[in-house]
BASE-727614 format. One record per residue (C-alpha): chain; x, y, z. Coordinates in Angstrom, 2 decimals. Layout:
! residues N
 mol       x       y       z
   A       X       Y       Z
...
//
This chain:
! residues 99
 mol       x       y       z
   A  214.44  -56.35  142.47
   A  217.95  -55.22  142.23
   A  220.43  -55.88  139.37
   A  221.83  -58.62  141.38
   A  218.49  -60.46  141.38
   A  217.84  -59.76  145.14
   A  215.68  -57.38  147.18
   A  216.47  -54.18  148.72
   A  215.35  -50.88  149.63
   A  217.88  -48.57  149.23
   A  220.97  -49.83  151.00
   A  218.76  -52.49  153.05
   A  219.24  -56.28  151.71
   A  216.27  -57.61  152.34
   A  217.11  -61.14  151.80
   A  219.81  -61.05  154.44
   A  217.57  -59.29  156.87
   A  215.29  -61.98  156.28
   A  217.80  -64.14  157.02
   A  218.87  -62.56  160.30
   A  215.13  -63.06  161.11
   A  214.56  -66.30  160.76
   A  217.97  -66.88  162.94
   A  216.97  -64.53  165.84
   A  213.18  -66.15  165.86
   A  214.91  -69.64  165.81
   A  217.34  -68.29  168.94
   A  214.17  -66.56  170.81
   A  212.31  -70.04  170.26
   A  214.60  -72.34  171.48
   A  215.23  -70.27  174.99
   A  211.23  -69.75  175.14
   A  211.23  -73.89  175.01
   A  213.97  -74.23  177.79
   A  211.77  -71.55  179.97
   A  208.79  -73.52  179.47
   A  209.61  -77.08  180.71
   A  208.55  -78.96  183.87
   A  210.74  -81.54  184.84
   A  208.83  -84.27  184.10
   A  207.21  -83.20  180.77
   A  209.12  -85.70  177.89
   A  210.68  -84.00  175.39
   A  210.33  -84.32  171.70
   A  212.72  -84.98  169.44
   A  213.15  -80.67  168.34
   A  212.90  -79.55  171.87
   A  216.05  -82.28  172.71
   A  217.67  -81.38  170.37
   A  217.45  -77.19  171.38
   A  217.85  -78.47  175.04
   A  221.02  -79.64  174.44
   A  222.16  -77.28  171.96
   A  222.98  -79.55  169.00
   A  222.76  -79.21  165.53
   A  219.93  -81.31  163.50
   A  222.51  -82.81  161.68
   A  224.98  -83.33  164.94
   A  222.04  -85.21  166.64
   A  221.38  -87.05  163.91
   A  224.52  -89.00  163.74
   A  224.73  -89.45  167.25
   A  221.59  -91.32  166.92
   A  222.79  -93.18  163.81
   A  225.45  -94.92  166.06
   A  223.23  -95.84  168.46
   A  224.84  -93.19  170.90
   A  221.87  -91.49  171.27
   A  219.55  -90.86  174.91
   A  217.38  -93.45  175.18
   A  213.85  -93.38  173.20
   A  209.89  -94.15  174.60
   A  207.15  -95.20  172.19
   A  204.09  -93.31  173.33
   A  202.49  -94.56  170.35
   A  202.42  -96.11  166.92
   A  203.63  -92.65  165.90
   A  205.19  -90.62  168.85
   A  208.42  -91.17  170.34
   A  209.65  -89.11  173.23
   A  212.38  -88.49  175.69
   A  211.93  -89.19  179.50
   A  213.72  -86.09  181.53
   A  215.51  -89.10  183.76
   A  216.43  -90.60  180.24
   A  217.89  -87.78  178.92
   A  220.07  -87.22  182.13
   A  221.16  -90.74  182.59
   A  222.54  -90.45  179.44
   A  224.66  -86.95  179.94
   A  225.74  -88.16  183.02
   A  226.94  -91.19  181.38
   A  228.61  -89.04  178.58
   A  229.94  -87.03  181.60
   A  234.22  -87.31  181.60
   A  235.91  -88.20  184.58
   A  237.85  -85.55  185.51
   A  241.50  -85.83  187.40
   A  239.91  -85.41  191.32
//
């Protein structure tokens, strides 16, 4: 422990290279679950939310307005996202442009 009550070895920080970790893993993660779809596998609810990039937090409200893609009950306990779900609801996000 240093006199600042973090970790480090020498001039390394190792709380903030911990940090920088965790970040890069979550990064390599999320592209490895884009890479590893099939079209027609349903998505659940973290690998939405990577697939399209948003926050926790951002997805979160979207789905607290109702806004959100629309949800199937596979069970008592699992809820999923159908692939043509998902896109009928980007494509109704989708703004028309000036053509």
């Amino acid at each position: 422990m240093d006199k600042s009550g973090g970790t480090s070895i020498g001039s390394i920080d190792l709380d903030a290279l911990k940090d920088a970790l965790k970040a890069l893993l979550k990064d390599v993660v999320r592209e490895a679950l884009k890479e590893q779809r099939t079209p027609d596998k349903p998505f659940t609810r973290p690998e939405l939310i990577a697939h399209l990039g948003f926050s926790k937090t951002t997805f979160d409200r979207i789905e607290s307005r109702g806004e959100g893609p629309r949800k199937t009950r596979l069970s008592s306990r699992r809820i999923c996202y159908l692939p043509g779900d998902v896109k009928a609801w980007q494509e109704a996000r989708r703004e028309k442009g000036a053509a």
